[in-house]
Jmol script that loads the backbone (N, CA, C; Angstrom):
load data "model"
ATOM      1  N   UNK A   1      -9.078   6.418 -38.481  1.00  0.00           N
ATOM      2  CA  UNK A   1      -7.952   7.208 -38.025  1.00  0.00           C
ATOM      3  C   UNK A   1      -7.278   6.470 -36.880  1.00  0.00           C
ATOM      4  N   UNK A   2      -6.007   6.395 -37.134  1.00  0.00           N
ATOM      5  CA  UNK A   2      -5.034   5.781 -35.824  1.00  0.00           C
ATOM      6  C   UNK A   2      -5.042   6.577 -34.980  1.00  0.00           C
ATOM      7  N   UNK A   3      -5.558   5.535 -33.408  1.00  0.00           N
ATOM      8  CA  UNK A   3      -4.747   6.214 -32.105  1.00  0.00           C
ATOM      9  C   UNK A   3      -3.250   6.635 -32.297  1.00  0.00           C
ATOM     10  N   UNK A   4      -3.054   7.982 -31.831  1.00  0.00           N
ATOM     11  CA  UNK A   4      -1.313   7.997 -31.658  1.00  0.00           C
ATOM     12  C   UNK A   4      -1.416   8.269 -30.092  1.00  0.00           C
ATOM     13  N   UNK A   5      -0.380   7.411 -29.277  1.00  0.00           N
ATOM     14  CA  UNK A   5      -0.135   7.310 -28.328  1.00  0.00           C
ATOM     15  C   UNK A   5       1.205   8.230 -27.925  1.00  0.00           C
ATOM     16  N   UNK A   6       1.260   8.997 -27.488  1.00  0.00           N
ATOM     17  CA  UNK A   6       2.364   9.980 -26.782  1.00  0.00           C
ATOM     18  C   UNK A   6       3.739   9.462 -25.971  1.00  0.00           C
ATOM     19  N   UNK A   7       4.874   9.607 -26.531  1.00  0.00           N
ATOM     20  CA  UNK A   7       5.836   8.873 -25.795  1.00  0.00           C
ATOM     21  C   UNK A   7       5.955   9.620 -24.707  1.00  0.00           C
ATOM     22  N   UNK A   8       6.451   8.960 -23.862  1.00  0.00           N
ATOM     23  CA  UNK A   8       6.986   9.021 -21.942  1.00  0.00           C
ATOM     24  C   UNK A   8       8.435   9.784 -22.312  1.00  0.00           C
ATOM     25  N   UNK A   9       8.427  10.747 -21.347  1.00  0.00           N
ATOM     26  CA  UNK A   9      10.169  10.990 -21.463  1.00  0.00           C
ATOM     27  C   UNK A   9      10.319  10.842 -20.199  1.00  0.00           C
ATOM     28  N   UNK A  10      11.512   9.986 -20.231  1.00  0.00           N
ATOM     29  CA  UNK A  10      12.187  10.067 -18.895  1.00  0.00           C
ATOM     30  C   UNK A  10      13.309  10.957 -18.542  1.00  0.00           C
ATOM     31  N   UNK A  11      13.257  11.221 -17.271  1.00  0.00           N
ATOM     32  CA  UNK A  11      14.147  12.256 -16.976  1.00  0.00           C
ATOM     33  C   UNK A  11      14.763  12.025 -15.871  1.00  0.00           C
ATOM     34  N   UNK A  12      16.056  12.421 -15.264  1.00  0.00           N
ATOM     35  CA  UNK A  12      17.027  12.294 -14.719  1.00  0.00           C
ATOM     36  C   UNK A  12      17.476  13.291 -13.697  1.00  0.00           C
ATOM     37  N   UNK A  13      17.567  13.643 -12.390  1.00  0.00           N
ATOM     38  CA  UNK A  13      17.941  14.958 -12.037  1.00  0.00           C
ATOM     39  C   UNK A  13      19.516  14.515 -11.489  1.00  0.00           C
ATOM     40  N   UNK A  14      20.638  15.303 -12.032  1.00  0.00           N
ATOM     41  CA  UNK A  14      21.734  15.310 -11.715  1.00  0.00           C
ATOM     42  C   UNK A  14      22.015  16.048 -10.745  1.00  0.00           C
ATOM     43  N   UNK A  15      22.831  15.849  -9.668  1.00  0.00           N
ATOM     44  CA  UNK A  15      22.580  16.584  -8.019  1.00  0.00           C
ATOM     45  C   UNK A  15      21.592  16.331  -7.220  1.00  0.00           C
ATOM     46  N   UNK A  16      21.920  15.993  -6.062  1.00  0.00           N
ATOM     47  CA  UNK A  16      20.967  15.471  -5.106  1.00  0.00           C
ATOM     48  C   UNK A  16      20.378  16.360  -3.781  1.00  0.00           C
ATOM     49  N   UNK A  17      21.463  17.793  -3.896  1.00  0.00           N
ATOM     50  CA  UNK A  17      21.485  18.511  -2.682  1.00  0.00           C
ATOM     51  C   UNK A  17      19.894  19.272  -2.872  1.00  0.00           C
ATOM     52  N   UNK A  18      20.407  20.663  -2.887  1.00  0.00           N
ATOM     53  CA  UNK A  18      19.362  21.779  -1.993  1.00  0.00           C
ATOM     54  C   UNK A  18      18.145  21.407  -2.732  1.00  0.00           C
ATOM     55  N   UNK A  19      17.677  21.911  -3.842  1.00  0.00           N
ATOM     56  CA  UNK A  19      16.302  21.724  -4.744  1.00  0.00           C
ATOM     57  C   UNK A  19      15.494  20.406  -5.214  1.00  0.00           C
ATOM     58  N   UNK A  20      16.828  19.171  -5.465  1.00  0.00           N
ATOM     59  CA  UNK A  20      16.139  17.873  -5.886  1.00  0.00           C
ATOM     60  C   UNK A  20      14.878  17.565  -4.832  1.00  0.00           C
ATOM     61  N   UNK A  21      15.305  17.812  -3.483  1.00  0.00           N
ATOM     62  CA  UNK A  21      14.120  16.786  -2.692  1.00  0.00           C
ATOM     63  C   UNK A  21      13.079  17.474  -2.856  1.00  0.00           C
ATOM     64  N   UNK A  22      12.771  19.222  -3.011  1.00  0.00           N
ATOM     65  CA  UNK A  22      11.865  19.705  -3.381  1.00  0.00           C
ATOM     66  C   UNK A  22      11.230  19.229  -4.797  1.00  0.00           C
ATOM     67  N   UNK A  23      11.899  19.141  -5.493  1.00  0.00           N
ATOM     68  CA  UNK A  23      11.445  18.703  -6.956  1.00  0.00           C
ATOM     69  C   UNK A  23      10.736  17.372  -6.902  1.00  0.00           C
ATOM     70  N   UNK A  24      11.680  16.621  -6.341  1.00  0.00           N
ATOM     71  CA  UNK A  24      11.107  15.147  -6.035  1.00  0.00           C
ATOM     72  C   UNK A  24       9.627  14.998  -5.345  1.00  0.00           C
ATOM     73  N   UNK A  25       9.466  15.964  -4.230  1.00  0.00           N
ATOM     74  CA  UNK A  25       8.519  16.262  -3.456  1.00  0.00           C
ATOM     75  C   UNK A  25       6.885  16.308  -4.763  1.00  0.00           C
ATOM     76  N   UNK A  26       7.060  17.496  -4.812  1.00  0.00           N
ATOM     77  CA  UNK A  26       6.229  18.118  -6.153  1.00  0.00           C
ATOM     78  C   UNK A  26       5.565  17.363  -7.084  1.00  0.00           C
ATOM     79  N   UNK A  27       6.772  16.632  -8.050  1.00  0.00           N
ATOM     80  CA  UNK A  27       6.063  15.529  -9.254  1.00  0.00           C
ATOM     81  C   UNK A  27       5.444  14.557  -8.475  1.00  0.00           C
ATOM     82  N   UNK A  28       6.538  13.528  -7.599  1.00  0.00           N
ATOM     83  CA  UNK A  28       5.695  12.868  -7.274  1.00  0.00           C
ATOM     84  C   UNK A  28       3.802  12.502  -7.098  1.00  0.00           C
ATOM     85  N   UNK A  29       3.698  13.479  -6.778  1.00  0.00           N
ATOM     86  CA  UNK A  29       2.328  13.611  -6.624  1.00  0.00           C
ATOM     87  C   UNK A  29       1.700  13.336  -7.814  1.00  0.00           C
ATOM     88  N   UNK A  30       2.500  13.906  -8.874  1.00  0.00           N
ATOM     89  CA  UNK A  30       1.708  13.799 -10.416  1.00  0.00           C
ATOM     90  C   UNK A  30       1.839  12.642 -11.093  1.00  0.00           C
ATOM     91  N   UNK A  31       2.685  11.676 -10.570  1.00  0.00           N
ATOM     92  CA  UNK A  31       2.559  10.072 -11.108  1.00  0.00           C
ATOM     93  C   UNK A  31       1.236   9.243 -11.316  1.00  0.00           C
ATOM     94  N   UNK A  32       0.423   9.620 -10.698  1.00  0.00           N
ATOM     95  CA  UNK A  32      -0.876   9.040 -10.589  1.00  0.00           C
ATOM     96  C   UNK A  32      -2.100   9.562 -12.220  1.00  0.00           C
ATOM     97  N   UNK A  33      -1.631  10.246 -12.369  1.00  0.00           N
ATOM     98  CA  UNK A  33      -2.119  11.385 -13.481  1.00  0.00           C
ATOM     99  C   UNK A  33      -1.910  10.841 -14.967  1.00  0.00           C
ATOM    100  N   UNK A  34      -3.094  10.040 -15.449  1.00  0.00           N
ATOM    101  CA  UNK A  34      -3.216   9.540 -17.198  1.00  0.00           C
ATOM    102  C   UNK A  34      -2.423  10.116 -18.127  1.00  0.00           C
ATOM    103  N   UNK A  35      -2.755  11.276 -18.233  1.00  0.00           N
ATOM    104  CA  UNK A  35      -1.964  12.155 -19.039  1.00  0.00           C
ATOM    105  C   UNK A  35      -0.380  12.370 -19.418  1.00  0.00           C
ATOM    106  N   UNK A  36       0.427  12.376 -17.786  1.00  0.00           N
ATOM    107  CA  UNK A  36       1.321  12.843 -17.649  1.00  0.00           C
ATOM    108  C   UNK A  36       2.424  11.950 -18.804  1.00  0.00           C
ATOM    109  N   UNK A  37       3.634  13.023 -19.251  1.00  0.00           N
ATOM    110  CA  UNK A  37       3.768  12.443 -20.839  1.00  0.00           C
ATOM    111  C   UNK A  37       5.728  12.499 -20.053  1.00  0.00           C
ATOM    112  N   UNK A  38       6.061  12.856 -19.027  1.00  0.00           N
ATOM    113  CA  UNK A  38       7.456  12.606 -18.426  1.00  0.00           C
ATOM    114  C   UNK A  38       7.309  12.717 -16.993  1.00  0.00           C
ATOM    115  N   UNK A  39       8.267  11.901 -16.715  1.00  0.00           N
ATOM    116  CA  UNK A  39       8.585  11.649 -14.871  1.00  0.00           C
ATOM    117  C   UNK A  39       9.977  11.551 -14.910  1.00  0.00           C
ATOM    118  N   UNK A  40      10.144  11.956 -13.709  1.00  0.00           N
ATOM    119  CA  UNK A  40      11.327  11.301 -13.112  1.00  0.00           C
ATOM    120  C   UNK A  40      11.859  10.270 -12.904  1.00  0.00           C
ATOM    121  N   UNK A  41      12.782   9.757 -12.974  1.00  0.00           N
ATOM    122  CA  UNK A  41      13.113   8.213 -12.831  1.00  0.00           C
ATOM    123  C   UNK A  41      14.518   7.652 -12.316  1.00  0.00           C
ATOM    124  N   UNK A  42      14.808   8.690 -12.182  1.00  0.00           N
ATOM    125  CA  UNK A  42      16.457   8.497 -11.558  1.00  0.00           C
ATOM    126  C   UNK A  42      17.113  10.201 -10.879  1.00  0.00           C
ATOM    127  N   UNK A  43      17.880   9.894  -9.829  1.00  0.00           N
ATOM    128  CA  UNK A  43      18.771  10.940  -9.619  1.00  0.00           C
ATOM    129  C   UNK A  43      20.334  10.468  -9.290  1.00  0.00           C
ATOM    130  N   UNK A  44      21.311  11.488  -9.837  1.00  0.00           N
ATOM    131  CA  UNK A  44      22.594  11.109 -10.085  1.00  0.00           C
ATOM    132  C   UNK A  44      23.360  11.872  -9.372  1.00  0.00           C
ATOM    133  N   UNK A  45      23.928  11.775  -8.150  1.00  0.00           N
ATOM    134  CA  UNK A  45      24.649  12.399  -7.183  1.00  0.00           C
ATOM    135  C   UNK A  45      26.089  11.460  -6.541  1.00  0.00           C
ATOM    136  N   UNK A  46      27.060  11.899  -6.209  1.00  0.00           N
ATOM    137  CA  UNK A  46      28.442  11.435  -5.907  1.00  0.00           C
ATOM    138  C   UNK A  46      28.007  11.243  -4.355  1.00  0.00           C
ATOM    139  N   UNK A  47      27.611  11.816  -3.614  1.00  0.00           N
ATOM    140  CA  UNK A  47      27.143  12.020  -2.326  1.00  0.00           C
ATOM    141  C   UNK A  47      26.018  11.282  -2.067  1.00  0.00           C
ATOM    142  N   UNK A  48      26.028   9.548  -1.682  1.00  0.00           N
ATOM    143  CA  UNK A  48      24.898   8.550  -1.683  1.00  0.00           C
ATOM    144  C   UNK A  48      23.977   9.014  -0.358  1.00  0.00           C
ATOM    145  N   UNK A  49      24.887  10.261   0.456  1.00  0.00           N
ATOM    146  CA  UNK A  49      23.701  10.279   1.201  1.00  0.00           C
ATOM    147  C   UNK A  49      22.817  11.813   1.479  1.00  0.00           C
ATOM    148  N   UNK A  50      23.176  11.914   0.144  1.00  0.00           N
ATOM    149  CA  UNK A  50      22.313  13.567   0.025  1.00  0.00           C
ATOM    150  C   UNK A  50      20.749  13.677   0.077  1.00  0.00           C
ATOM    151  N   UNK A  51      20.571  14.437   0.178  1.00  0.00           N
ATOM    152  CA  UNK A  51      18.699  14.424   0.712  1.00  0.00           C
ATOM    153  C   UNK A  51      17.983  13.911  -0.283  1.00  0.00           C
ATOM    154  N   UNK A  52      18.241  14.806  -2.012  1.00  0.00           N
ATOM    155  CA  UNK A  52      17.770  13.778  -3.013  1.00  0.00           C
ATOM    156  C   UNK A  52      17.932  12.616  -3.172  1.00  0.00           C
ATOM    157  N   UNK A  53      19.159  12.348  -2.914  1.00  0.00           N
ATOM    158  CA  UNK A  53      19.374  10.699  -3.226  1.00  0.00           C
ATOM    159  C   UNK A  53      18.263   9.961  -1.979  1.00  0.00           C
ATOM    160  N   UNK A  54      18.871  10.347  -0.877  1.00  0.00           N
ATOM    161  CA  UNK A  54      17.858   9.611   0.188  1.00  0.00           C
ATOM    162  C   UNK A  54      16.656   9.487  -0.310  1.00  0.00           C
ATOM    163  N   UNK A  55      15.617  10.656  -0.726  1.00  0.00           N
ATOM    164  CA  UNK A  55      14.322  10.542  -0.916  1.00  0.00           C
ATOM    165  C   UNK A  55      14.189  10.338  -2.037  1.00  0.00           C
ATOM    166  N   UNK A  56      14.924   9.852  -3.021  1.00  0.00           N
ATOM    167  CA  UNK A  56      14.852   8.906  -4.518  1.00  0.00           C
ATOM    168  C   UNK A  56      14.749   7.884  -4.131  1.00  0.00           C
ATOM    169  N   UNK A  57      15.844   7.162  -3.373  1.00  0.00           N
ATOM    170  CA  UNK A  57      15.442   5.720  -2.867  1.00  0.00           C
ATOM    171  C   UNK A  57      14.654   5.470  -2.254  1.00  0.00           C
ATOM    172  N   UNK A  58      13.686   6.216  -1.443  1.00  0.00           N
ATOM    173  CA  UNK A  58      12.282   5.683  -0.715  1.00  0.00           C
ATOM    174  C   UNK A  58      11.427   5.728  -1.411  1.00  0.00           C
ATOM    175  N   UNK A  59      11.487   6.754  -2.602  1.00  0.00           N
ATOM    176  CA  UNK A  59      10.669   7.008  -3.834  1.00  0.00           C
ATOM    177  C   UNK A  59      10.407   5.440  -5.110  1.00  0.00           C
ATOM    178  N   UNK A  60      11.554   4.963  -4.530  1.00  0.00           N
ATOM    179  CA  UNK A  60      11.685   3.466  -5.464  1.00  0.00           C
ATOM    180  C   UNK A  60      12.761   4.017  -6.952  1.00  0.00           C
ATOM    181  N   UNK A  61      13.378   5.070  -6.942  1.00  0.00           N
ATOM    182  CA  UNK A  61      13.579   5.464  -8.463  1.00  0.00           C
ATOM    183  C   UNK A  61      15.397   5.184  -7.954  1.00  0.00           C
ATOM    184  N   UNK A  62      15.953   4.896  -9.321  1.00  0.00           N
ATOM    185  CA  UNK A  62      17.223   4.420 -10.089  1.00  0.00           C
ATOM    186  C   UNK A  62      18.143   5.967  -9.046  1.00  0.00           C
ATOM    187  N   UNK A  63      19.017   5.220  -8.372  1.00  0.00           N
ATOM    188  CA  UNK A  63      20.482   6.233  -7.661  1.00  0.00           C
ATOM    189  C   UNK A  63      21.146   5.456  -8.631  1.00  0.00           C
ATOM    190  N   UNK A  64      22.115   6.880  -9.247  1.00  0.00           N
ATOM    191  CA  UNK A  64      23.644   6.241  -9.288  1.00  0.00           C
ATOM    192  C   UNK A  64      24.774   7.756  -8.798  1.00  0.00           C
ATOM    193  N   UNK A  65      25.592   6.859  -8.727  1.00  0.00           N
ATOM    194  CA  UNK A  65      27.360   7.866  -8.417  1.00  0.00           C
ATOM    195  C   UNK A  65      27.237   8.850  -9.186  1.00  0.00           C
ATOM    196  N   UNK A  66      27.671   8.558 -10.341  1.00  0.00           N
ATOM    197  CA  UNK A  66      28.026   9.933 -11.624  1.00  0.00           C
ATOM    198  C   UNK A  66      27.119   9.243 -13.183  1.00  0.00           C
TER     199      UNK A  66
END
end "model"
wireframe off; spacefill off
backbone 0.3
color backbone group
């Protein structure tokens, strides 16, 4: 019987204000975790210096504009 290996979804949070840095906060933690089958990997905000965006880029993950 074949291993089936589980694809990764990546995901994106659009808006950087009130909830992203909480969100960001949260998973993070769960990156470390075998299992985990989606992460975060980018946030997309017009405002380069919104709290999500800020703590995406210390996070190491993909900012863009729109």
């Amino acid at each position: 019987m074949e291993s089936q290996k589980s694809s990764i979804i990546n995901i994106a949070i659009v808006g950087g204000r009130h909830y992203c840095p909480e969100v960001l906060e949260k998973t993070h933690q769960s990156y470390s975790q075998e299992d985990l089958n989606a992460r975060i990997v980018a946030v997309a905000d017009p405002d380069h210096d919104s709290p999500g965006m800020v703590l995406a880029r210390e996070q190491g993950l993909v900012t863009v504009n729109d």
